[in-house]
N, C-alpha and C positions, 0 to 999 in steps of 0.2 A: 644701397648697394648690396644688401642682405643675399643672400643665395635661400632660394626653396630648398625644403626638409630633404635630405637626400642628398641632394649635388654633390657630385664628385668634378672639382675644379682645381685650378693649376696655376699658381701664380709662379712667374719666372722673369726674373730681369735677364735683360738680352741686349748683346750690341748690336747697332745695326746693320754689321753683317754677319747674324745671325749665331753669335757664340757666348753661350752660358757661363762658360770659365773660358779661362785664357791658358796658352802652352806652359809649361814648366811647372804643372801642381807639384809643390813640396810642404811639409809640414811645416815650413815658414809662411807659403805662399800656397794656401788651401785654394784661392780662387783662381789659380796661376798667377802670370807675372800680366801686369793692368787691371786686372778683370775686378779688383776690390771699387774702382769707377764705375760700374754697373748700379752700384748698389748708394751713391753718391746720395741718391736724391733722399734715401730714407731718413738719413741722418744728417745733412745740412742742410734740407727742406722740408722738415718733417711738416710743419704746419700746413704748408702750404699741399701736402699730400697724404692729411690726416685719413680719409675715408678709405686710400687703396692704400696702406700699412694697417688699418682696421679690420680690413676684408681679409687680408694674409695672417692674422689670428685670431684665436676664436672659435675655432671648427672643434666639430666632436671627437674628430681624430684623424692625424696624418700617416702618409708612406710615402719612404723615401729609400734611395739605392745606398747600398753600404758604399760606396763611393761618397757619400753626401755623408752618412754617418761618421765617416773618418777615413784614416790614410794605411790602417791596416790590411793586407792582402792577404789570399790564404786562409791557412787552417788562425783561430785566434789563439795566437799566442804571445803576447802581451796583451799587458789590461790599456781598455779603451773603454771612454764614457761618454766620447763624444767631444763637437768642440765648444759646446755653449755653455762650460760650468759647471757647476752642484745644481743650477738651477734655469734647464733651458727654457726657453719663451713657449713650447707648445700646450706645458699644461693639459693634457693629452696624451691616451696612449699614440705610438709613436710605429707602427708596423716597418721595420729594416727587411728589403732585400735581401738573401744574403744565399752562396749557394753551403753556407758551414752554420750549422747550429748551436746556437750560445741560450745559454739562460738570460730570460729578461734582465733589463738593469732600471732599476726605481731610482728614480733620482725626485731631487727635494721640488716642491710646487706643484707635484700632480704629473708629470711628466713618466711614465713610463717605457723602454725603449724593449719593445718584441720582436723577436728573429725569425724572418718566415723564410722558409726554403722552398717553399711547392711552388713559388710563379706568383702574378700578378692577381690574376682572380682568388687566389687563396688569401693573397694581401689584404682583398678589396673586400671581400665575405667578412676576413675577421676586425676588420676595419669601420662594416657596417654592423655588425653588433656588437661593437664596444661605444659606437657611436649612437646608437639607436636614433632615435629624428632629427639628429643633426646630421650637420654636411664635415663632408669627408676633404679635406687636400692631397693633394698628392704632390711632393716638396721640390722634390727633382731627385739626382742631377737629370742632366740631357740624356741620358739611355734609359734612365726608370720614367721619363715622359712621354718620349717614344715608343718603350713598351706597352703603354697605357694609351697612347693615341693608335696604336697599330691593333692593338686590341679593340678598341672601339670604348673603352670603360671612362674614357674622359666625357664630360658634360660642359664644361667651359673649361676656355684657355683664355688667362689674362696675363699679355706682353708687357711688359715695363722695358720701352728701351731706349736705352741709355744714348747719345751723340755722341758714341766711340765706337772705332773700329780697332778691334783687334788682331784680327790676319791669320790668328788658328786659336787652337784649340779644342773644348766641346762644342760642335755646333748641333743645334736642335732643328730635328727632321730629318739625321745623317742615315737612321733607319728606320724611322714610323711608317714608310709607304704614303702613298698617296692620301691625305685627308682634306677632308669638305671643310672649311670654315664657314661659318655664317659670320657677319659684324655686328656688334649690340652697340657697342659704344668706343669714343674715342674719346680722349683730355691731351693735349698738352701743355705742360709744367716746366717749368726753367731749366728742371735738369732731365725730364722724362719725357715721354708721351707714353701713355696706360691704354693697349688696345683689348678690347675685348670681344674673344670669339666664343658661340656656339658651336658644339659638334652636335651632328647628327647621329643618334646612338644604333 
């Protein structure tokens, strides 16, 4: 399931009517109110969905919308590290959306978290030269994938979704425009089914 040198890819759990988070994001409830069931299958079926939790880390370097990074709005004024700990899972520089400029933040395991303000291709430039022949993710949320699917900068898109419906929240595609999938491959799993698309660049 390796990705070619370069790939810029997208792993997102998704309900199946099409919503990333669920209504009510609070600093209690980062994913909304249900939407922590999306993510069901990673960790009460991990074995049986070893390969696609493998393929979601491991990359030379990710980007993700300050919405994903955390719950702060605005100018940064409180400290925020994120929500994964001293020591998140990417291991990886870590390129944040953001339209307010902050000093990077090093955190313990190799994870570094950098602040880009100029846009998506600026992301993705400095994304592939911290990366150098490795592949690139790009984390979410539902607007930093859209912006990247409207841009055309995506190279795969791999669905994880979940047998729930949630009725609002983020839905993905709310602004990407029109995009071409091709199908590579399909699984389903007790708690998932893993679909994966090509985009044509």
């Amino acid at each position: 399931m390796g990705d070619a040198a370069g790939t810029v890819s997208c792993d997102v759990g998704i309900s199946a009517d099409g919503f990333v988070a669920g209504p009510g994001q609070t600093l209690e409830e980062p994913l909304g109110r249900g939407a922590e069931a999306l993510h069901r299958w990673m960790f009460e079926t991990e074995e049986e969905n070893a390969a696609e939790i493998a393929a979601i880390l491991g990359h030379g370097a990710y980007i993700m919308g300050r919405n994903m990074f955390g719950p702060v709005r605005g100018e940064w004024d409180e400290p925020w590290r994120g929500w994964w700990g001293d020591e998140p899972p990417y291991r990886a520089p870590v390129f944040v959306l953001t339209h307010h400029p902050h000093e990077p933040i090093e955190m313990e395991g190799g994870t570094t978290f950098h602040f880009v303000t100029d846009g998506p291709e600026a992301a993705l430039a400095r994304a592939r030269e911290a990366a150098g022949d490795r592949t690139i993710s790009v984390a979410g949320g539902a607007s930093t994938i859209d912006q990247f699917l409207a841009a055309g900068l995506l190279d795969e898109l791999r669905l994880h979704i979940a047998p729930i419906v949630l009725g609002a929240g983020e839905r993905l595609f709310a602004a990407s425009g029109p995009v071409e999938l091709q199908p590579v491959a399909s699984r389903t799993a007790s708690l998932v089914t893993h679909v994966t698309y090509r985009l044509e660049r």
